[in-house]
Legacy VTK file of the C-alpha trace (Angstrom):
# vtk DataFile Version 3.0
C-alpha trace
ASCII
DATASET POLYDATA
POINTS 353 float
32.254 -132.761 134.379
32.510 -134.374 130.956
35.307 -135.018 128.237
32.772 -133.628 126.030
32.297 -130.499 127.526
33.721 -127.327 125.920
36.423 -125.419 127.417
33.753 -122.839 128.225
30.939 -124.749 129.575
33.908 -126.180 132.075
34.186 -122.820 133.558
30.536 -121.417 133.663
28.563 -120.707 137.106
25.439 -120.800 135.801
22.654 -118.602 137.275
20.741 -120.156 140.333
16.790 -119.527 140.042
14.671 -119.159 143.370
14.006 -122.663 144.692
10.786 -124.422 143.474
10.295 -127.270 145.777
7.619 -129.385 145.340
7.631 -131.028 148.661
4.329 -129.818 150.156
2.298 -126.655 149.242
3.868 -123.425 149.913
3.238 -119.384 150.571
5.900 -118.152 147.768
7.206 -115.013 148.572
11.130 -115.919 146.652
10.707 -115.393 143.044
8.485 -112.099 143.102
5.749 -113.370 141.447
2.530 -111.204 140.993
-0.048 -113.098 143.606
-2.504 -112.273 141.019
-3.852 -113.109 138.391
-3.182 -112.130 134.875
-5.916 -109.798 133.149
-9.239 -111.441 132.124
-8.635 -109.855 128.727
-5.356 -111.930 128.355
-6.839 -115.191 129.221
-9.329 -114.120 125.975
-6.692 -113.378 123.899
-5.099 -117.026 124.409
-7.955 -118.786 124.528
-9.177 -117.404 121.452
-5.921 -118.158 119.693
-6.057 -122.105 120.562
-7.272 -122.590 116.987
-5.674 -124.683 114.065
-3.252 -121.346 113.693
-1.168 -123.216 116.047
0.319 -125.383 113.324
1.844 -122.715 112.146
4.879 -120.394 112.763
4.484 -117.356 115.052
5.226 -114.039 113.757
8.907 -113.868 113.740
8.797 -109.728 114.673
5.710 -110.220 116.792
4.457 -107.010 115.601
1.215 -107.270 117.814
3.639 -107.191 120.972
5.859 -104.862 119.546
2.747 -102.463 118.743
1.138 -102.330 121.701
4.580 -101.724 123.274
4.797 -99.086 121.112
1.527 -97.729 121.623
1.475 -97.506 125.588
4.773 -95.723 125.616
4.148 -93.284 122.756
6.964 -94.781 120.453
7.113 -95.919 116.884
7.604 -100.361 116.639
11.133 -99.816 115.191
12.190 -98.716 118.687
10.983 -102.315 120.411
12.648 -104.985 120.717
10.763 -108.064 122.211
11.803 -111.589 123.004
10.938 -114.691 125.390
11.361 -113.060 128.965
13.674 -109.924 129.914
16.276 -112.743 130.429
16.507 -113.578 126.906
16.213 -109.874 125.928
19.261 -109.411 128.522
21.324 -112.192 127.041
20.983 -110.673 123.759
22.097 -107.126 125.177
25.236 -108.757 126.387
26.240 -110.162 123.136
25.307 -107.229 120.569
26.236 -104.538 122.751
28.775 -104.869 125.254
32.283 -104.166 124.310
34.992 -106.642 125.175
37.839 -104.223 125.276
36.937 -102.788 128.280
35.080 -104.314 131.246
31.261 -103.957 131.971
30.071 -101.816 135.112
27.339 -103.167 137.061
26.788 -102.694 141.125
28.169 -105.478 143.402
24.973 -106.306 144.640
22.655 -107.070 141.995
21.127 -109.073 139.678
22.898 -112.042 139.776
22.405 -113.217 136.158
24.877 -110.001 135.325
28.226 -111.635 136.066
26.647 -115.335 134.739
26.356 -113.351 130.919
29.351 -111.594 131.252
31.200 -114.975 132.398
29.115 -116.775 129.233
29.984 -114.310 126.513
33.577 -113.976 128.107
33.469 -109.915 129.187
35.283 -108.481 131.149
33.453 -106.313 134.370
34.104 -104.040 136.732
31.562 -104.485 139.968
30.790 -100.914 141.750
30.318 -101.588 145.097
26.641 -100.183 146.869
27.043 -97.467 149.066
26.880 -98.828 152.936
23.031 -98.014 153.009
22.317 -100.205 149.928
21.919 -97.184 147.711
23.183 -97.371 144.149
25.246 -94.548 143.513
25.740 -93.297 139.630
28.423 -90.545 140.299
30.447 -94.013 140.782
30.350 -95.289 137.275
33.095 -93.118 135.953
35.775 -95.704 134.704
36.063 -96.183 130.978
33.784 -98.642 130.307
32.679 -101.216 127.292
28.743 -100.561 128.983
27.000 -100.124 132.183
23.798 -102.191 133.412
21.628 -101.841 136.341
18.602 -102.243 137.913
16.239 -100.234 138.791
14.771 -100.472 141.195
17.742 -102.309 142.857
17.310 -106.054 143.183
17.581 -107.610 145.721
17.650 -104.288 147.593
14.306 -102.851 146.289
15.850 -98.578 146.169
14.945 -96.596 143.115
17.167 -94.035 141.571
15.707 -90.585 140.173
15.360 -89.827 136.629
17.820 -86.659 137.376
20.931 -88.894 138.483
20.333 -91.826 135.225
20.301 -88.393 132.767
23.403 -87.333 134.536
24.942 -90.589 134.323
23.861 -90.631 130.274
25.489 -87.069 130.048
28.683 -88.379 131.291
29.202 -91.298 129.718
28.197 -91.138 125.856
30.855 -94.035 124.147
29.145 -96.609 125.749
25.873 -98.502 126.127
23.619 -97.707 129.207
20.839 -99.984 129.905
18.410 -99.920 132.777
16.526 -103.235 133.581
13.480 -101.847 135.021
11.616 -105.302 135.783
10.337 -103.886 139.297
9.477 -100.317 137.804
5.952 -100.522 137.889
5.675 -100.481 141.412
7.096 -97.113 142.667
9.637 -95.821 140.478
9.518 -93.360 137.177
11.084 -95.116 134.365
13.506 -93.849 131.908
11.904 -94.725 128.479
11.229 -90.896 127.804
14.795 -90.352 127.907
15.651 -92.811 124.877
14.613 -89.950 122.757
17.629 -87.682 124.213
20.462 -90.251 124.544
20.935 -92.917 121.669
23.081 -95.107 123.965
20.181 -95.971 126.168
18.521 -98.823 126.448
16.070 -99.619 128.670
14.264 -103.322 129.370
11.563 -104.160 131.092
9.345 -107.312 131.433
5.410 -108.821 131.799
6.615 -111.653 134.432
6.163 -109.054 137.547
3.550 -105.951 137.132
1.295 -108.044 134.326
1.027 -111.278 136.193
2.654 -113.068 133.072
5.914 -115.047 134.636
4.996 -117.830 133.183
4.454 -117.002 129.687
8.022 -115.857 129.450
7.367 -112.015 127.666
9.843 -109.259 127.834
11.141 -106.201 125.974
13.743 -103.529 124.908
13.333 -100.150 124.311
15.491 -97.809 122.884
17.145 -96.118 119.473
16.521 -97.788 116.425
20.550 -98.475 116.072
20.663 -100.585 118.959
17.067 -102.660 118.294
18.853 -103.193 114.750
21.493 -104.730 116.922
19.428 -106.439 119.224
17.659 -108.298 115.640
20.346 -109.139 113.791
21.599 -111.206 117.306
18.495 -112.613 117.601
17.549 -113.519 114.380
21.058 -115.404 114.223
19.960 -117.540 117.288
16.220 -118.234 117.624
13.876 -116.514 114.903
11.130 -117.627 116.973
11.314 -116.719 120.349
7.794 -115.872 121.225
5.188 -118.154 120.233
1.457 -117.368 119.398
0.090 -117.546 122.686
2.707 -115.701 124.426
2.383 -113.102 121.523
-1.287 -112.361 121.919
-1.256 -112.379 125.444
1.380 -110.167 126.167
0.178 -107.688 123.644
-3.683 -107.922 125.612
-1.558 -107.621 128.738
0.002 -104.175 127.440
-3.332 -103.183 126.365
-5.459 -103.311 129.492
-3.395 -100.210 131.220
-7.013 -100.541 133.713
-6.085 -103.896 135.244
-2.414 -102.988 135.106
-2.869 -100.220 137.364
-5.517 -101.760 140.114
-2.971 -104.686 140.502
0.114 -102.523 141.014
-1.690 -100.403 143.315
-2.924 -103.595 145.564
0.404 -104.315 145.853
2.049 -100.789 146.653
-0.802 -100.975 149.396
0.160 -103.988 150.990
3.852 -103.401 150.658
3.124 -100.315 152.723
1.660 -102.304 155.447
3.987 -104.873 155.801
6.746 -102.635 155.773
5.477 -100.921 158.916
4.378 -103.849 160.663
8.048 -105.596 160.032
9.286 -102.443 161.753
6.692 -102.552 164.661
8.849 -106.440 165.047
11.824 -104.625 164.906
13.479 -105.481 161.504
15.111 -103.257 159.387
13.702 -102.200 155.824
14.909 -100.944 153.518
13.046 -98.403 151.278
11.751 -100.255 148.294
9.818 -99.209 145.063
9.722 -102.564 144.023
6.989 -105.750 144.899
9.273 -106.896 147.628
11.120 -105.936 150.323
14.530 -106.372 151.875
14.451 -106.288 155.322
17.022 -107.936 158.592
15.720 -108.791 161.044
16.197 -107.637 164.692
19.528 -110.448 165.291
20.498 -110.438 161.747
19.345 -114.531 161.957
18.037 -114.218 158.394
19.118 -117.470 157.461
17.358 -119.245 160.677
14.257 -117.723 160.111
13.907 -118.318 156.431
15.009 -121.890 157.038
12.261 -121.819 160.184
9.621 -120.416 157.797
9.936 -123.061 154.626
9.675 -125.876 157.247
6.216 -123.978 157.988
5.219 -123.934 154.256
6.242 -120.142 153.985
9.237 -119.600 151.121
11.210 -116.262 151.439
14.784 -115.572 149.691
17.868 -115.750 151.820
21.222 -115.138 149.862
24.108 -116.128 151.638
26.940 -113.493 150.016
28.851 -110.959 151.816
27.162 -107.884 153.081
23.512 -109.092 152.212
23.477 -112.614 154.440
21.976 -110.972 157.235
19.202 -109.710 155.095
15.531 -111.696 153.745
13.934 -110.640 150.328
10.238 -111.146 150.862
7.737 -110.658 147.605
4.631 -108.972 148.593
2.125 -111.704 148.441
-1.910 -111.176 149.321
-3.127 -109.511 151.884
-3.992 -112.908 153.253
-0.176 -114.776 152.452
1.093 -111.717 153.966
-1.042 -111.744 157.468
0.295 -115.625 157.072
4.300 -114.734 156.912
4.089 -111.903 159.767
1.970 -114.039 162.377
5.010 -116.859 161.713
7.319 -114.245 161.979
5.934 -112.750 165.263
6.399 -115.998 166.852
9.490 -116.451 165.352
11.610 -113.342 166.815
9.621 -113.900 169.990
11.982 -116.745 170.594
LINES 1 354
353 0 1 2 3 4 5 6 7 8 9 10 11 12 13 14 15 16 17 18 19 20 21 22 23 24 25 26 27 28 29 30 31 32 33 34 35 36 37 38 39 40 41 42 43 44 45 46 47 48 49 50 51 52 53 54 55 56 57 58 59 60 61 62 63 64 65 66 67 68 69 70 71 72 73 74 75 76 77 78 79 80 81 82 83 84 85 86 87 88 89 90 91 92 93 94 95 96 97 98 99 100 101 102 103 104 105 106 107 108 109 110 111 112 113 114 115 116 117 118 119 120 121 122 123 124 125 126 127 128 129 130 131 132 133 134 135 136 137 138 139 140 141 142 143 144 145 146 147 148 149 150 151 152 153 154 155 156 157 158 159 160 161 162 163 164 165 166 167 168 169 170 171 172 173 174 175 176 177 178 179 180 181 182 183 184 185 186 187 188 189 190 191 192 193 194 195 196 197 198 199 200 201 202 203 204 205 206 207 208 209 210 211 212 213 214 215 216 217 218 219 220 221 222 223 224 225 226 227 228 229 230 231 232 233 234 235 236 237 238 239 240 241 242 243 244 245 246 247 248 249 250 251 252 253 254 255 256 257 258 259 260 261 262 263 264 265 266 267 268 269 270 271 272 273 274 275 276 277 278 279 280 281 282 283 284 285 286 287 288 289 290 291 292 293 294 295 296 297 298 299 300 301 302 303 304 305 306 307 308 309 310 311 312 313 314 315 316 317 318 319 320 321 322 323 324 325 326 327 328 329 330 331 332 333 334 335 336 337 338 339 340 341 342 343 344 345 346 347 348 349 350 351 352
C-alpha cells in the first residue's frame, strides 16, 4: 500500500482471473476457453486489414460490429452496444445504470467480477443466496432494488433458467434495470434478446471470448432499448472513445457473420460435454446440470481441492474456488475430445486412491 494511493484504490479487492502459469505446458480447462479455433473467415478478415489503415483511428461506433450484431439477431444498430470484452461492456453497465440508492441484486454464487464493480463504483448490493441445489431462483429477487444482474447460464454452476421465469421476473420488477450476462448462452440455453422488444429495462450482454473462439481479441456486446445503449455511449464515450481497435472490429463482425462455423463448434462441444458428464458420473462425482462449456462437478470425497492441486502438478489446469458452499466443487471447461480423454484417465487414477 502506497501514500499515493486514493482512498478508494485502498479498499478495492480486485477481481482474480484464472491462473495462467507459465511453468510447463498445460491442458487448460480454468478459464473456459473455446479449444478451437476461431473461424477461417475471421482470420481473413484480420489479415486482410493489416494494411497501412492501421495508422489510423478505429471507428469509434464500430458500426461493422454493431451491424452484424444487429443483423444476426434481427435488430436495428441503435439497439447495440459493443465494447472491448463483455467485461468492459459490464463495467460500463455498472456505472450508467445501476442506482446507488438502493443496493444491486445479484446471486451469492456468481460471477465474481459482480461485487469487484459494485465495490469500484461504490454500490450498494444485496447477494440472493442459490437455492441448496445450485439453482438460481428469480421468485427471490423481490426487494426494492437499484438493478438486478445475473448470469445465465449460472457461472460457476453451469444451470440455465427458462425464458418463462426471466419474463416473470421483468413483469415484476419494472423501476429497475435487469440485465442478463449470457456469456455461456450459446451452448444450451435460449437467450432473452427477443424479449428486449417487450421490457425496456432489459438488457442483455453477451460476448465472442467463449462460443466464437475470440478470448483473446477482447469483443463483447449489449443489447437492449435504445434508452439504455444511449446510456451505455455517453459512459463510454466519456472514458475510452476507442475501445475496439481495427482488428478486433473486423474480426468480431466476420465472427458474427459465419452463423455455419458458429454452430459446428458449439455443437462439438455440447457433444463432448455430454460425454464427460456421464463418464464423471460412471467415477462417481456429482454434476451438476450445465448448459454452459463447462461443468461443475464434486467429486466422490468432496477432495476438490486435492485433486485439482494433483492434476496441475500433472500438466492438467481445472478451477477450484475455495468459498463457502462451492469448495468441495471443480469447474472443468470442456476441452477436445482428446484434452478431455487426458483429464478423465488422470482422474480415474486419481479417485482410485
Amino acid at each position: 500500500m502506497s501514500q499515493y494511493w486514493s482512498p478508494l484504490v485502498q479498499q478495492l479487492e480486485p477481481y482474480v482471473p484464472g491462473e495462467q502459469p507459465k511453468d510447463q505446458r498445460y491442458i487448460k480447462l480454468n478459464t473456459n476457453e473455446c479449444p478451437y479455433p476461431p473461424s477461417p473467415k475471421v482470420l481473413a478478415a484480420i489479415q486482410q486489414e493489416l494494411a497501412d489503415t492501421l495508422r489510423l483511428y478505429p471507428d469509434p461506433n464500430a458500426d461493422l460490429f454493431k451491424d452484424a450484431i444487429a443483423a444476426y439477431y434481427g435488430l436495428e444498430s441503435k439497439q447495440v452496444f459493443v465494447g472491448n470484452g463483455s467485461d468492459e461492456v459490464l463495467a460500463h453497465v455498472f456505472h450508467a445504470l445501476f442506482k446507488p440508492d438502493q443496493p444491486l441484486l445479484f446471486p451469492d454464487i456468481s460471477y465474481s467480477f459482480y461485487p469487484v464493480y459494485a465495490n469500484l463504483y461504490r454500490l450498494s448490493v444485496k447477494q440472493i443466496p442459490l437455492a441448496t441445489d445450485f439453482s438460481l431462483d428469480l421468485t427471490a429477487y423481490t426487494p426494492a432494488n437499484g438493478g438486478i444482474i445475473f448470469p445465465n447460464p449460472n457461472a460457476p454452476t453451469g444451470s440455465a433458467l427458462e425464458l418463462a421465469a426471466i419474463e416473470q421476473l421483468l413483469q415484476l420488477n419494472s423501476s429497475s434495470v435487469v440485465v442478463v450476462d449470457e456469456a455461456y448462452v450459446d451452448f444450451g440455453a435460449a437467450t432473452a434478446i427477443p424479449l428486449i422488444h417487450q421490457y425496456p429495462n432489459l438488457l442483455v450482454v453477451q460476448t465472442l471470448s467463449k462460443s466464437r473462439s475470440l478470448a483473446g481479441l477482447r469483443a463483447g456486446f449489449a443489447v437492449g432499448h435504445p434508452a439504455l445503449i444511449e446510456a451505455l455511449e455517453r459512459v463510454k464515450n466519456s472514458f475510452n472513445s476507442y475501445p475496439l481497435d481495427r482488428l478486433a472490429i473486423v474480426g468480431a463482425a466476420a465472427a458474427m457473420q459465419d452463423q455455419a462455423y458458429f454452430a459446428e463448434i458449439c455443437q462439438k462441444i455440447i457433444k463432448t460435454r455430454t460425454r464427460v458428464v456421464a463418464q464423471l458420473q460412471a467415477l462417481g462425482f456429482q454434476v451438476l446440470p450445465s448448459a454452459a462449456n463447462f461443468v461443475f462437478a464434486r467429486p466422490p470425497l468432496g477432495n476438490a481441492e486435492a485433486i485439482y492441486l494433483a492434476l496441475k502438478a500433472q500438466g492438467v489446469l481445472v478451477r477450484h474456488f475455495n468459498k463457502p458452499r462451492i469448495q468441495a466443487y471443480l469447474r472443468i471447461t470442456i476441452g477436445t475430445e482428446a484434452e478431455m480423454d487426458v483429464l478423465l484417465a488422470k482422474l480415474s487414477a486419481l479417485v482410485a486412491v
